[in-house]
N, C-alpha and C positions, 0 to 999 in steps of 0.2 A: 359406539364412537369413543365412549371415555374409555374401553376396554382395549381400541385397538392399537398393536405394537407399533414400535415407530422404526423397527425396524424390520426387513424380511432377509432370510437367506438366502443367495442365490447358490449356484452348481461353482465347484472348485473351492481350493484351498490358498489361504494367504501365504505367500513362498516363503514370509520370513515368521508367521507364528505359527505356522501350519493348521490354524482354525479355517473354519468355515468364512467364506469372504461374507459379508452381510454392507447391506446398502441403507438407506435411511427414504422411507415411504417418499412418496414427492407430496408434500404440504407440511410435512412434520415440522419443518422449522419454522414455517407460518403458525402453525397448533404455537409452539413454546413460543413464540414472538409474542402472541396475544396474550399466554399466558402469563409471559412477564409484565405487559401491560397491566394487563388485571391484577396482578398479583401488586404493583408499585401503587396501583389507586385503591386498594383498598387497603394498603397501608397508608396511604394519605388519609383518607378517610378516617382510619381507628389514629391516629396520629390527632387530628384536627378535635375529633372530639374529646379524646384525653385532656388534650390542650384546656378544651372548652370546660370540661369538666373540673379541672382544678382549680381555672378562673373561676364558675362561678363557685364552689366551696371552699375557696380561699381570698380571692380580693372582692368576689361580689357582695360577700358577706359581710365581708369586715367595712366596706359601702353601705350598705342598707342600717347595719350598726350604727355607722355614724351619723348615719342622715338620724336616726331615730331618737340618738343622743343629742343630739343639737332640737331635737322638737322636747324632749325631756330639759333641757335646758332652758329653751325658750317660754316653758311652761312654768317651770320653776320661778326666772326672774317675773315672770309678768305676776304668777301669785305672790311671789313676796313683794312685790311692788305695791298691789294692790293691799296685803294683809293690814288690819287693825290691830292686832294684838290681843288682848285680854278684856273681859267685859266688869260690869261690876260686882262679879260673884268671883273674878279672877277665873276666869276659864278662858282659856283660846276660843275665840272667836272665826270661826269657817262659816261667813255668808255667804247667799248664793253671790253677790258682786264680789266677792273675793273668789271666787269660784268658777268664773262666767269666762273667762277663758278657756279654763279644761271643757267647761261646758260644750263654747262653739267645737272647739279639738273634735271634740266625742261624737255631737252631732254630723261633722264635715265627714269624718274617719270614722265608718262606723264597724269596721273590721279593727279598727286600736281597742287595746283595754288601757283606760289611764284610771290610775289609782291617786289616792293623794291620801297620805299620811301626817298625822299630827306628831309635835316631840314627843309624845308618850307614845307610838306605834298604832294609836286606834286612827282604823280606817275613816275618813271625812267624806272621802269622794270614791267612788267605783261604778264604772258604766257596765261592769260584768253581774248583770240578773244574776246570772247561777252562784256565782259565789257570795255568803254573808261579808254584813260590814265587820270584820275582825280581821285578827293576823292570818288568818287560814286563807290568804290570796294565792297569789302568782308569788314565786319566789321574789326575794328582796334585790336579789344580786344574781347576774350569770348571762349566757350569751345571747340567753332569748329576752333577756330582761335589763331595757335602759334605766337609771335610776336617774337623778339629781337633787340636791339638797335644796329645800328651802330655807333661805335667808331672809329676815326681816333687823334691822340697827344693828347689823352683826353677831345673829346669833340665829342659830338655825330652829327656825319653828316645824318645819316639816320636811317630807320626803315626796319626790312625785314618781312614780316607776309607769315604765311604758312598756307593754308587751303588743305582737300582732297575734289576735285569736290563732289558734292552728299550726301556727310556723315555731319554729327552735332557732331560726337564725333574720330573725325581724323582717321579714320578707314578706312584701304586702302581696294581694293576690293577683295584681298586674303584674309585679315582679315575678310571683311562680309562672303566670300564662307567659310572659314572657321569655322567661326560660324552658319553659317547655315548646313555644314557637321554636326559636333557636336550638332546638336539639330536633326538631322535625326538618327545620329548614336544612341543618348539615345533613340528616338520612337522605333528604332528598335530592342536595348537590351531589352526595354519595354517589347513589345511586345512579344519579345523569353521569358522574364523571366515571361508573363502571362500564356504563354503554358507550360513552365517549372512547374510554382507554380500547374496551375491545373491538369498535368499528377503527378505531387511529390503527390500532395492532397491528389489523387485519390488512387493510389499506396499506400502512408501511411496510409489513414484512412483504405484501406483495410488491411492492415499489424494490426491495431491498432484494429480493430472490429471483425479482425479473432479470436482470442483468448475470446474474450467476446461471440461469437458467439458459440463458443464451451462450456461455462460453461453453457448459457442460453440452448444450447441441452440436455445437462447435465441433466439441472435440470428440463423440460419438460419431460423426458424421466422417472425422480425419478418419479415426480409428476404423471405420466402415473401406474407406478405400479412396471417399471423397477429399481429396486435400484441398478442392478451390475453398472449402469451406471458412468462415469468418464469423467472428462474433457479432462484429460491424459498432462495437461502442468506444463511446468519446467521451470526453470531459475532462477536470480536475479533479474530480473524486478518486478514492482508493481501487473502488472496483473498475470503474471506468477505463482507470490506468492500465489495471489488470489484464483487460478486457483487451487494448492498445498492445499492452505485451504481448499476449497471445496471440494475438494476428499477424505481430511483426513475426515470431516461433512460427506460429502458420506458413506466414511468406518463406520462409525460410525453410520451412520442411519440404515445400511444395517447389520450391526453386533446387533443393538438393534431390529431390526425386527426380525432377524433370532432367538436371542434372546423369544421373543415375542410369534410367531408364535412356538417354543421349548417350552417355558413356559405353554403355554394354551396346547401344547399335553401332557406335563407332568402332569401338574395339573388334567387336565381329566383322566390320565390314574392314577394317586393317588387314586384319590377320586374313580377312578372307583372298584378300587381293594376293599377296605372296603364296599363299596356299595355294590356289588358283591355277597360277603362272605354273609353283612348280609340277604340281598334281596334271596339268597338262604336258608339260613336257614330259615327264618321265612318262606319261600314259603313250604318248607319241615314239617313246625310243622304245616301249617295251611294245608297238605294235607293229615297230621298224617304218615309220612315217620319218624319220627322224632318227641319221644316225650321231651314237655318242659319242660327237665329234668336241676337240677343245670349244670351238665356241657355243655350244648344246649346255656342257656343261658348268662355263662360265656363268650364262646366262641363271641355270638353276645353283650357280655359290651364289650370283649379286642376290638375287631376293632370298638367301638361307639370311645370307646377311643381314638384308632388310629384313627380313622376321626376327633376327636376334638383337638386331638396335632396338626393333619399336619393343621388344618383351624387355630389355635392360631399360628402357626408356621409361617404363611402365614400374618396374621393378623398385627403380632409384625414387619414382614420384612417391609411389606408396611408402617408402622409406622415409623421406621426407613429410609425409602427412602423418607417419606415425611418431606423436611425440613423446613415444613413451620415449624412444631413445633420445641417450644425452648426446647431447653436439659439445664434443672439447673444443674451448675457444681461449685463444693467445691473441698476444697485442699483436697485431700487425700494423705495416704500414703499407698504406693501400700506392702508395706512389712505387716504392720497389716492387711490390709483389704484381699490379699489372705492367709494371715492364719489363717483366718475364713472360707475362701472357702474351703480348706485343711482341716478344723473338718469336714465340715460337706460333703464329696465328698471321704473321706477318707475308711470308710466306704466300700463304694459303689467300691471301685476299689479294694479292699483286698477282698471284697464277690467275686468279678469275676477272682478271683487266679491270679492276678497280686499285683506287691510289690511296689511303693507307695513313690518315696523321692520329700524332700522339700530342696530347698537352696533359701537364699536369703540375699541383701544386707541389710544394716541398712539404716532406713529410703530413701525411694524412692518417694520425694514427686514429685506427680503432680496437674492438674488440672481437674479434671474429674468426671462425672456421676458415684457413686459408686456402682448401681443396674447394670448399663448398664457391666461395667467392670467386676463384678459377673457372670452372663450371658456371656460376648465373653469367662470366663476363662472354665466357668463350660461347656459350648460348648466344648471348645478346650480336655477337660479332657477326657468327656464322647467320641467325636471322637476318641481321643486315646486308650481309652478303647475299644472300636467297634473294631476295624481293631489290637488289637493286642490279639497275642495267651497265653494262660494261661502260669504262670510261666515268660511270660514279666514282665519289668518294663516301669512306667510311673512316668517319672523326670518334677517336676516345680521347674521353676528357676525364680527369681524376681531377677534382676541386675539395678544397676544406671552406664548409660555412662557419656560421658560429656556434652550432652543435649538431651537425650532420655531417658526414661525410658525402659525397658525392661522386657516383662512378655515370659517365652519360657515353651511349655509343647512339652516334648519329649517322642517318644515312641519307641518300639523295634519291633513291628509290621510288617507288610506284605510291608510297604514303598510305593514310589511315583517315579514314571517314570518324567525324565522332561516334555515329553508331559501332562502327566498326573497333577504335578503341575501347568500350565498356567490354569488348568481347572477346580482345586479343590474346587472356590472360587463360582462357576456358581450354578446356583440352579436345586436343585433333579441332581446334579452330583455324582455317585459314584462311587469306585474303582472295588467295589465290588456289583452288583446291589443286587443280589439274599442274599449273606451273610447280607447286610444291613437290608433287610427287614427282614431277620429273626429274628436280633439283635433291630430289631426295628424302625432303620433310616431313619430319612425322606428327608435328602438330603438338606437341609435346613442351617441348624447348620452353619456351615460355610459362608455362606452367611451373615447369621446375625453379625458375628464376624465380620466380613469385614465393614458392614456401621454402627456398632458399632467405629469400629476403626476407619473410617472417619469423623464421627461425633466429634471427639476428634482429628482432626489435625494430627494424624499419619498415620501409614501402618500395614501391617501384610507381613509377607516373609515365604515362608517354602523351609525347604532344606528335599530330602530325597530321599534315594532309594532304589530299589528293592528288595524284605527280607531283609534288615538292618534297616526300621524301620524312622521317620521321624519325623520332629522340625520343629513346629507354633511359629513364635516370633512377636509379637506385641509391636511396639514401640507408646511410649507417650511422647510428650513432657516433659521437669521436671521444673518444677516453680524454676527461678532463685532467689536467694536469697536477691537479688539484688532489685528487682523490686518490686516496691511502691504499699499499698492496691489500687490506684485510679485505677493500671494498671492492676489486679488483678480482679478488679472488673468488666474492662472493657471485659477480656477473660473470666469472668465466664457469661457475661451478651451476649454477642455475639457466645461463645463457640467457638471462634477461637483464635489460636497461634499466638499474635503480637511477631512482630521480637524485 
């Protein structure tokens, strides 16, 4: 286990370092999650006892010192308190009641060594058997050794020194046991907080890889071919989010497939219908069922026709969804340039017994491709003409908001179910399948409108419903008045709306 890699190599090369692709085992990040675990408590651990450590060989010490100096002192005053002085031979006098304090000391403490020296250095008092009554004690002075003077009428008769048998730093043998508890009791919160860190580890990194392991299902499962696939996680968290985004990429991959795989049945089944017709007739005149009379042949130019609208039709969208290409875009003003649409579209909606109004603001300038605008309006017209019945009206409106422009072609028509609008905008959508084709439509139109109007930083909305008829409005940004040719030039060179 401590041996095994954490990583394995699978088949194939990385495209961009041309090594071996290699993957990471599944639990390996759980292994280093614990191991960082372990690794942060047992530097707590060696942390805490350092700590302890220099506590006690620096302020514990210099404690026990002082405690021992203050019993060295309290020793001192109580014998010189008690001291007589000198006798009638003139010698210092050390009776045992002068004495009878160190005495009780000695007895209570019997781990102290208390010495007691007279002004000439000879030893009076020593509770240490092993050593003679002379200088050859316990040092006089140093860190294992408390001293204090005796004084008697201000003059010092003696010396009293205090040592703990065995210790260098006056450390009685409760204090050692008790530092030695406290160096056992940290080995042993050690050690619970090593089983602690590596059961927490374990437990966490699996809490923390759960989630990761459910997006990489995920996306093994898209990759396989499955796209209903999902992570299915929630929350505020980072991964959580993560988890959220993917799914939304999910919906999205699975709605441009389905998309996709709709497109190519559509497409087939377009082209098939013109194909069809003509591939019939010409089979009919080359077996003399059908002679190659003008109307034979009419019939197989209209659907050449219709095959080379809906392949132009198809042709322009892909044009438009590819953005790598630049769209040159000038100021225009949307009031003059649709009432040029308007002459020449005018026409064509009074031939098909509908009637025909124009409203519009003054001056609506924007920034934008003035063919392209042509095209989403001349779309939107002829769509309203398609789906509406003879004796309708069909209304364009050209309006300025307060930073949109506005293009609305309205009509009185057969209208738009809300389902039916989320869907208007999809290609070879329509309302009416069979009326379309007979009127000509190829399902398209709208489509173009749409990354026509993307192209230019806006939207398209329609309101409408059912027999009452239905309104495309296509918003454009409006060139501020405000803003500078540099700034102008920069949205006509990039075709998008700086704020």
């Amino acid at each position: 286990m401590a041996n095994e890699p954490l990583i394995d190599t699978t088949e194939g090369l990385d495209p961009e370092t041309g090594q071996p692709r290699t993957r990471r085992k599944p639990g390996s990040y759980t292994k280093r999650v614990m191991a960082a675990f372990f690794a942060i408590a047992c530097m707590t651990v060696l942390v805490i006892t350092v700590v302890l450590y220099l506590v006690w060989n620096t302020h514990f010490s210099d404690y026990t010192h002082e405690n021992m100096q203050k019993v060295a002192n309290s020793l001192s005053e109580s014998i010189g308190y008690s001291y007589e002085g000198k006798d009638a031979d003139g010698e210092e006098e050390w009776s045992m009641e002068v004495l009878s304090s160190v005495k009780v000391a000695s007895d209570l403490f019997d781990t102290w060594n208390i010495r007691v020296e007279n002004s000439k250095g000879m030893v009076v008092y020593d509770n240490d058997k092993s050593s003679s009554k002379s200088l050859l004690g316990p040092q006089k002075a140093g860190a294992d050794v408390a001293t204090s003077a005796i004084y008697s009428d201000g003059k010092q008769v003696g010396t009293v020194y205090v040592r703990v048998f065995g210790s260098s730093d006056l450390s009685s043998s409760l204090d050692r046991e008790f530092q030695l508890r406290s160096y056992q009791a940290i080995l042993l919160a050690g050690l619970v907080a090593l089983v602690v860190a590596l059961v927490g580890g374990f437990f966490f990194s699996r809490a923390l890889v759960r989630p990761i392991n459910e997006i990489t299902h995920a996306v093994n499962r898209i990759k396989d071919g499955d796209y209903s696939a999902r992570s299915g996680l929630s929350g505020n968290d980072e991964i959580s989010r993560l988890g959220e985004t993917f799914d939304r990429m999910a919906d999205s991959i699975e709605a441009n497939r389905n998309l996709e795989r709709r497109l190519v049945t559509d497409v087939a089944h377009e082209l098939r219908t013109p194909l069809m017709a003509i591939q019939a007739t010409v089979e009919a005149i080359i077996d003399g069922v059908y002679e190659p009379s003008p109307e034979r042949l009419e019939t197989l130019n209209a659907e050449v026709r219709r095959l080379s609208r809906l392949v132009d039709a198809l042709l322009k969208l892909s044009r438009l969804e590819n953005r790598a290409n630049p769209v040159e875009m000038t100021r225009l003003d949307l009031s003059e340039l649709l009432e040029q649409v308007v002459d020449t579209h005018k026409a064509f909606v009074v031939d098909s017994g509908l009637n025909f109004e124009f409203r519009r603001d003054p001056h609506v300038w924007v920034l934008g491709n003035a063919d392209m605008i042509r095209q989403a309006t001349a779309n939107l017209i002829s769509n309203a003409v398609r789906y509406t019945p003879e004796g309708g009206t069909v209304t364009l409106t050209v309006k300025k908001g307060d930073i949109m422009g506005q293009i609305a072609v309205k009509d009185t028509g057969i209208g738009l179910t809300p389902e039916e609008s989320k869907m208007v905008f999809s290609r070879f959508w329509r309302a009416d399948r069979g009326r379309a084709r007979a009127t000509g439509g190829l399902g398209i139109g709208l489509s173009v409108v749409k990354e026509i109007v993307d192209r230019h930083n806006g939207w398209v909305h329609v309101d409408g419903r059912p027999n009452e008829g239905a309104c495309f409005t296509i918003y454009i940004p409006l060139i501020r008045e405000q803003e500078s040719p540099r700034r102008l030039r920069i949205r006509r060179e990039n075709g998008k709306n700086l704020p």
